[in-house]
C-alpha positions in Angstrom: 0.0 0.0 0.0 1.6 3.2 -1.4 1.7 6.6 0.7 -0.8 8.3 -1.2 -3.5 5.4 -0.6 -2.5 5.9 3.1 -3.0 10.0 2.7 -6.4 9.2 0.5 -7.2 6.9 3.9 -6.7 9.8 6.5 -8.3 12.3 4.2 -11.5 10.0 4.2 -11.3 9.5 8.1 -12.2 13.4 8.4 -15.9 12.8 6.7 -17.1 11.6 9.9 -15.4 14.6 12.4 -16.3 18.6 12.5 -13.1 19.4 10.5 -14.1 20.3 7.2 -16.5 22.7 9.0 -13.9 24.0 11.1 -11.7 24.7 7.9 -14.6 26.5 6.4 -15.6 28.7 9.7 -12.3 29.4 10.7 -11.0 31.0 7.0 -14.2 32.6 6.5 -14.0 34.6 9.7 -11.5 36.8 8.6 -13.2 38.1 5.5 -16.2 38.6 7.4 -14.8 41.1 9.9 -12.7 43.1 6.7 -16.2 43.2 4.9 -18.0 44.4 8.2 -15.4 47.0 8.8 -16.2 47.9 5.2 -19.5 48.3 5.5 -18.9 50.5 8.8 -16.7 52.7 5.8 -19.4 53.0 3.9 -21.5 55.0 6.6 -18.6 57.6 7.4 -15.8 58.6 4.4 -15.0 54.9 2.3 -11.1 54.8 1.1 -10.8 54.7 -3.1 -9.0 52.9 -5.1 -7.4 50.2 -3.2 -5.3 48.2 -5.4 -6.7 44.5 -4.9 -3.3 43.7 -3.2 -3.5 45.7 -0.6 -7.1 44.4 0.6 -5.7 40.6 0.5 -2.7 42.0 2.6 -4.4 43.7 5.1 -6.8 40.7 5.3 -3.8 38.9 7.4 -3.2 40.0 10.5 -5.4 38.2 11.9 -4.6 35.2 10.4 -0.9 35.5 11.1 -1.7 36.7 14.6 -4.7 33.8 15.8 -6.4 32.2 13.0 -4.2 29.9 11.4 -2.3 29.3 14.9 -5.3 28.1 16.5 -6.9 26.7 13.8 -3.7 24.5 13.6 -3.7 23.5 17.4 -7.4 22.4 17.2 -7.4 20.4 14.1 -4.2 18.8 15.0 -6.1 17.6 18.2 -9.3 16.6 16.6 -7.4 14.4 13.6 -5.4 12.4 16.4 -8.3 11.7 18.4 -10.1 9.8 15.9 -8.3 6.4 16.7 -8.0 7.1 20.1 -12.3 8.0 20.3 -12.9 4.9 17.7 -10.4 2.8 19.4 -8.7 1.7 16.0 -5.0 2.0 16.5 -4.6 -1.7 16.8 -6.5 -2.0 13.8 -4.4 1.0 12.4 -1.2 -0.5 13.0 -1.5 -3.9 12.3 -3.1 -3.0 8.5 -0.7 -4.0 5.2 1.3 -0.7 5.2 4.4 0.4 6.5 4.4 2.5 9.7 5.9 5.5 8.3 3.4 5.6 6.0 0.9 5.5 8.8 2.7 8.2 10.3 3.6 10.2 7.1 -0.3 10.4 5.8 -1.4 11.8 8.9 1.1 14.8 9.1 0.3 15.3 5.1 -3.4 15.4 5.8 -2.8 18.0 8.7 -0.7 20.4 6.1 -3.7 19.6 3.2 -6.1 21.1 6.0 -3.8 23.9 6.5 -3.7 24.4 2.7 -7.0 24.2 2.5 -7.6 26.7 5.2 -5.5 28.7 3.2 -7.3 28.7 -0.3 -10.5 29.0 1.3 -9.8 32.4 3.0 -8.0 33.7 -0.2 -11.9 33.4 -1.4 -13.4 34.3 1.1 -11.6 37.7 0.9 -12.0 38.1 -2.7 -16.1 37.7 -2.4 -15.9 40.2 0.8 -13.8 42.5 -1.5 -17.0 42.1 -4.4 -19.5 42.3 -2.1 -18.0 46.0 -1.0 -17.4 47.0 -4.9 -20.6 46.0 -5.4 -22.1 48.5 -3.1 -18.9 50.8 -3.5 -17.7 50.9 -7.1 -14.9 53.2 -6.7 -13.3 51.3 -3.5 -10.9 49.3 -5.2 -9.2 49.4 -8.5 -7.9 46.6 -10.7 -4.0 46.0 -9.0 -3.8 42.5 -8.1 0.0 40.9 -7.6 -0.8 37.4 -7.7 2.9 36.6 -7.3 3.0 38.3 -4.2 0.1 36.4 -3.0 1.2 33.4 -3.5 4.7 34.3 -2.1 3.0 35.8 1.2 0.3 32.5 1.4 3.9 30.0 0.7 5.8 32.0 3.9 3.0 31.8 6.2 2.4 28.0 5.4 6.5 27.6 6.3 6.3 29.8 9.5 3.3 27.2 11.1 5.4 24.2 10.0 7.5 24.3 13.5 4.4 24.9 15.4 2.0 22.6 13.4 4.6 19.3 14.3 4.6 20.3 18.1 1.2 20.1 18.2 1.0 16.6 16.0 3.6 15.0 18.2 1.6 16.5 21.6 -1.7 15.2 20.1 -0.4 11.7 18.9 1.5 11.9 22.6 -1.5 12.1 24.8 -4.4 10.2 24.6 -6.7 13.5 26.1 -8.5 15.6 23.7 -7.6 18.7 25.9 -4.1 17.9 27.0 -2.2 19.4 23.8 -5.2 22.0 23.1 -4.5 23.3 26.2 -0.7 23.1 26.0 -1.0 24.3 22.8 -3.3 27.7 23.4 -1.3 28.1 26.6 2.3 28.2 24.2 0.3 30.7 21.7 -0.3 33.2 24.7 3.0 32.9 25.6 4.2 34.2 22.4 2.6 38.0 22.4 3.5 38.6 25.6 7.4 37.4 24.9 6.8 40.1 21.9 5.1 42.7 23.4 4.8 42.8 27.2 8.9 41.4 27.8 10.5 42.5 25.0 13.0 39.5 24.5 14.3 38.4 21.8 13.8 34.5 22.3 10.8 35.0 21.2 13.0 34.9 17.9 13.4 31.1 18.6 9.7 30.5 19.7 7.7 28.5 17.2 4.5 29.6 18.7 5.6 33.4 17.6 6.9 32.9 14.1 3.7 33.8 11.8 3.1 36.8 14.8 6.8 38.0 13.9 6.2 37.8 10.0 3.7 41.0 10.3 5.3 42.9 13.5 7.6 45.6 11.4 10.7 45.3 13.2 11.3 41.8 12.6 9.6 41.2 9.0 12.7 41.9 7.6 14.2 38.2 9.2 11.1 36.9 7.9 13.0 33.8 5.8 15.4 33.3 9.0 12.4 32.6 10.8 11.1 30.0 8.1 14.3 27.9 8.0 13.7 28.0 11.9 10.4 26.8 11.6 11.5 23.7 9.1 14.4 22.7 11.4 11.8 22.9 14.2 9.3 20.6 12.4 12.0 18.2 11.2 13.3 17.7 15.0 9.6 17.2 16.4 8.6 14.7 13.3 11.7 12.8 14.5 10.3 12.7 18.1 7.1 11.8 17.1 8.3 9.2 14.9 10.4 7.6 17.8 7.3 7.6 20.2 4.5 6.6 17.2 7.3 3.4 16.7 6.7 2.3 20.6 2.7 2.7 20.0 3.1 -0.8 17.6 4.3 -2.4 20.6 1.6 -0.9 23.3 -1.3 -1.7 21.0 
């Protein structure tokens, strides 16, 4: 059994759990609050001629800031639980494919939920941004730099790559639904107050804080430092992972 029919396997497992929902309410909140604030515009003096770029730009705070890391932290935790709420990992293990394949699909389906997060907000913010030109002709004109785009959407998916393995080793760690969400939104509010309340410059080393740091001006400009961080951090964590997901064959 090749990787991919092992990926196509996980990806199937998700029908019966709330995250396809969750991937659709968490991108779309974003664009909803950039189209409200819009619409609050509208009633005082609107801005014209936004180039389109800017609007999908602006559109990312958030997301850098909170969406995508807890977005990240609660999918993580709701994949992993599946065998452990079904009670399949014996079955899991045991079945005709290698175990880093096992272990492999499962970290491939998180990043094609982080992906997918990904495209879905992209349009979600491009119907908020026709929904205002609709009722605001002159608000934005036609600049779009879908290079840039796609360069911004590829650096955030790298910076959430050291935090998104922490979280897929806690959640394939402990057997507790809330054990590594909790860990895992108690790390996140470590990171603004490392960047904002202490000042220090760990927070330069802090997965938790990397998509944060991407945004804050005074360190966007170390913005690929802090992606090759991110990788390294993944690749230590999947190592860890696999080490402890190797001693789960034995306890099931």
């Amino acid at each position: 059994m090749n990787l991919l029919v092992s990926v196509r396997s996980e990806i199937l497992k998700l029908k019966r759990t709330l995250t396809i929902y969750l991937c659709i309410l968490a991108a779309a909140f974003g664009p909803l609050m950039s189209f409200m604030e819009n619409l609050d515009d509208l009633a005082t003096e609107p801005r014209r001629n936004i180039a389109w770029t800017v609007h999908f730009l602006e559109g990312r705070d958030p997301v850098n800031i909170a969406l995508l890391p807890f977005y990240v932290i609660l999918i993580c935790a709701l994949m992993l639980q599946i065998e452990y709420r079904d009670k399949t990992w014996k079955q899991v293990l045991t079945s005709p494919q290698p175990l880093v394949h096992i272990f492999l699909a499962k970290f491939i389906t998180l990043h094609i939920m982080i992906f997918a997060f990904l495209i879905c907000f992209n349009l979600f913010l491009a119907l908020s941004g026709i929904g205002t030109e609709m009722m605001l002709p002159t608000l934005y004109e036609g600049k779009l730099d879908v290079f840039r785009l796609i360069s911004v959407n590829a650096q955030l998916w790298f910076l959430i790559m050291g935090l998104s393995a922490i979280q897929f080793w806690l959640s394939l760690r402990f057997r507790n639904f809330v054990a590594p969400l909790a860990i895992g939104v108690a790390m996140w509010f470590v990171a603004p107050m490392m960047l904002f309340q202490f000042e220090t410059t760990a927070v330069e080393f802090f997965p938790y804080a990397f998509s944060m740091l991407a945004i804050v001006p005074k360190f966007a400009g170390n913005v690929v430092t802090y992606q090759w961080y991110s990788i390294v951090t993944a690749l230590l964590f999947l190592f860890i992972a696999f080490l402890e997901f190797r001693k789960m064959r034995v306890k099931n």
